[in-house]
C-alpha positions as CSV (number, residue, x, y, z in Angstrom):
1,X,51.1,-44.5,-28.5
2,X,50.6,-45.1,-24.4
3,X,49.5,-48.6,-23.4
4,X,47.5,-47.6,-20.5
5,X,46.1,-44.4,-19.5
6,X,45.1,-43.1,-16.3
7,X,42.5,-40.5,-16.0
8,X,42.5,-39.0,-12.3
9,X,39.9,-35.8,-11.7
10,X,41.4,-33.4,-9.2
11,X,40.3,-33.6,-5.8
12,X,38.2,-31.9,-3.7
13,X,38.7,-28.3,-4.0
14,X,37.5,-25.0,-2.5
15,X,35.3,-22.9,-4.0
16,X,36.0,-19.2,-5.0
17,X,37.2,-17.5,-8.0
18,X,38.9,-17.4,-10.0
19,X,38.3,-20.5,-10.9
20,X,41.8,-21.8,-12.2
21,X,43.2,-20.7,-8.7
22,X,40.9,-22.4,-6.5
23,X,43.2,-25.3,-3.8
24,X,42.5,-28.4,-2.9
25,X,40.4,-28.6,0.7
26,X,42.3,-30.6,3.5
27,X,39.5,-33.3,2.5
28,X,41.0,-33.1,-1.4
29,X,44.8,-33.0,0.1
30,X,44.0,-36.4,1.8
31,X,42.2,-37.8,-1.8
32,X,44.8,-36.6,-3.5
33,X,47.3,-38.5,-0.9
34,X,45.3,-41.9,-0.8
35,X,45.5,-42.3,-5.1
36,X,49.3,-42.2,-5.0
37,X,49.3,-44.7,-2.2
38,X,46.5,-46.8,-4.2
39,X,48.6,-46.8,-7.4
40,X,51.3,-48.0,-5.7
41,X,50.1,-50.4,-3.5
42,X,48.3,-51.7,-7.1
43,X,51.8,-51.4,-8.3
44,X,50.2,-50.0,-11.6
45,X,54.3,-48.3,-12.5
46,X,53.1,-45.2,-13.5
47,X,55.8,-44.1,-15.8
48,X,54.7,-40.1,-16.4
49,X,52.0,-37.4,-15.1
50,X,50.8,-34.5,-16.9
51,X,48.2,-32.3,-15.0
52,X,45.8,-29.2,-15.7
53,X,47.8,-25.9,-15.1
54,X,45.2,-25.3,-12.9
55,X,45.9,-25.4,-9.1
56,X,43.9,-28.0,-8.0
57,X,44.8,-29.8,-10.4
58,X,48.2,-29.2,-9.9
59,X,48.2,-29.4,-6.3
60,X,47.0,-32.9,-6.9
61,X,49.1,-34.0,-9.4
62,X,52.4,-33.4,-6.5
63,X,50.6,-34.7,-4.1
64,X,50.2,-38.3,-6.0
65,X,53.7,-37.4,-7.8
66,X,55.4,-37.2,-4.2
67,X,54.1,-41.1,-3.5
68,X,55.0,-42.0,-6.8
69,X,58.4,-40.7,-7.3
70,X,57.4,-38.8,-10.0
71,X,57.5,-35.1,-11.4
72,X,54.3,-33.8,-13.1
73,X,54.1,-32.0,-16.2
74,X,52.0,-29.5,-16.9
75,X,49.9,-29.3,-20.1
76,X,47.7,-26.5,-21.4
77,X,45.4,-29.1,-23.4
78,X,44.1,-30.5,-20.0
79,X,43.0,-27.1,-18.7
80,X,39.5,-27.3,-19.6
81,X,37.6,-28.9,-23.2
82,X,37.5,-31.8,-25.3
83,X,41.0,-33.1,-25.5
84,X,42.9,-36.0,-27.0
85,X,44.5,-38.2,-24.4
86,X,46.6,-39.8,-26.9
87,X,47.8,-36.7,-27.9
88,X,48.6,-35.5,-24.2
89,X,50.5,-39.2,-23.2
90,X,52.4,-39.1,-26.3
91,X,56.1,-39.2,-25.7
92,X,55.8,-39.8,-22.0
93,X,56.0,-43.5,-21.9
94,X,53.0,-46.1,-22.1
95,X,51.9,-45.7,-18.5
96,X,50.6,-42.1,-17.9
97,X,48.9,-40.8,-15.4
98,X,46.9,-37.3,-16.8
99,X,45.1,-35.4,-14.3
100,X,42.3,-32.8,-15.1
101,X,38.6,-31.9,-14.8
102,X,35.6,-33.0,-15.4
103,X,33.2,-33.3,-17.5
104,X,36.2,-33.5,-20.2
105,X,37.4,-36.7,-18.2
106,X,34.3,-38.3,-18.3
107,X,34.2,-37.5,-21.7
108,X,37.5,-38.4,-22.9
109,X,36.7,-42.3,-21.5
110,X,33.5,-42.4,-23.0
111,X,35.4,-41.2,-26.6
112,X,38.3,-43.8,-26.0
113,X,35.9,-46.7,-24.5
114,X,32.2,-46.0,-25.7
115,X,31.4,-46.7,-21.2
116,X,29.2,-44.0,-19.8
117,X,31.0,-42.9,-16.5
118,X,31.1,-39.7,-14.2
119,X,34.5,-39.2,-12.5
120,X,33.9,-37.8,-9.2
121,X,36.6,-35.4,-7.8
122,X,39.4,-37.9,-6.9
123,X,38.0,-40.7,-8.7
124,X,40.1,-42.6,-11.7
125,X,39.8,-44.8,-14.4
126,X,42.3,-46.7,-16.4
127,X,42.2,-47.2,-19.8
128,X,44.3,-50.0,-21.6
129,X,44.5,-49.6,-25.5
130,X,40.3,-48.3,-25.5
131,X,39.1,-51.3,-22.9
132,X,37.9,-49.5,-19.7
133,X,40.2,-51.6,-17.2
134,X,39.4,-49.6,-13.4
135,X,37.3,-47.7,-12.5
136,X,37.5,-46.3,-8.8
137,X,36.0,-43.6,-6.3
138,X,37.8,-42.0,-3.8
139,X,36.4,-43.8,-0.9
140,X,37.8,-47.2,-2.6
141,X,41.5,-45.4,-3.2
142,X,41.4,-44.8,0.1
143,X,40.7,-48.0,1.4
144,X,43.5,-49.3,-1.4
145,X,46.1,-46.6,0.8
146,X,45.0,-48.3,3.8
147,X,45.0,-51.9,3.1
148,X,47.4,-54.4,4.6
């Protein structure tokens, strides 16, 4: 089972239809940008990412991936509904980064923590073994990316 989990909703997107084709705006491309510079400026050594098929979700997923060094996987379960995170991470290593929509992110904190939260598009939170460890916007990634 994953140690920590990190829960990143997709970034700003534009709006259209269908719905599971819509792109991130230049606004979301620069969120999307800013959390894989925060991440690794926090040096959290995100080990996997599994993203939404969906291509916002996707488009973010690269974009963080690119920072990170990583390649993201894609995963049917985070495409829209209650999922398991657990279930998602497993076999990817015990720090994963999933990224998805809300509400199911929201959600799937509240079920693994019992905290009330509402991800905004961009925003993250980290979960280490059900304790609700960071919880950040995308304003305060972006000041993360930027810090000296």
């Amino acid at each position: 089972m994953p140690r920590v989990i990190w829960l990143l909703r997709h970034a700003e997107a534009e709006d259209g239809s269908p719905d599971s084709e819509r792109p991130l705006t230049p606004k979301g491309e620069e969120q999307a940008r800013a959390a894989g510079q925060a991440f690794r400026r926090l040096d959290l050594d995100v080990e996997a990412c599994v993203t939404s098929p969906k291509v916002r979700a996707v488009e973010t997923a690269r974009l963080v991936c690119e920072v990170l060094g990583l390649q993201a996987v894609e995963d049917e379960r985070l495409a829209g509904g209650p999922f398991d995170p657990h279930e998602v991470a497993e076999g990817h290593g015990d720090r994963i980064l999933l990224v998805g929509h809300d509400p199911d992110f929201s959600l799937a904190v509240h079920r693994m923590t019992g905290a009330q939260v509402r991800l905004p598009k961009g925003g993250v939170a980290g979960v280490d073994k059900g304790e609700l460890k960071l919880l950040l916007r995308p304003r305060e990634l972006r000041a993360l990316a930027r810090a000296d």
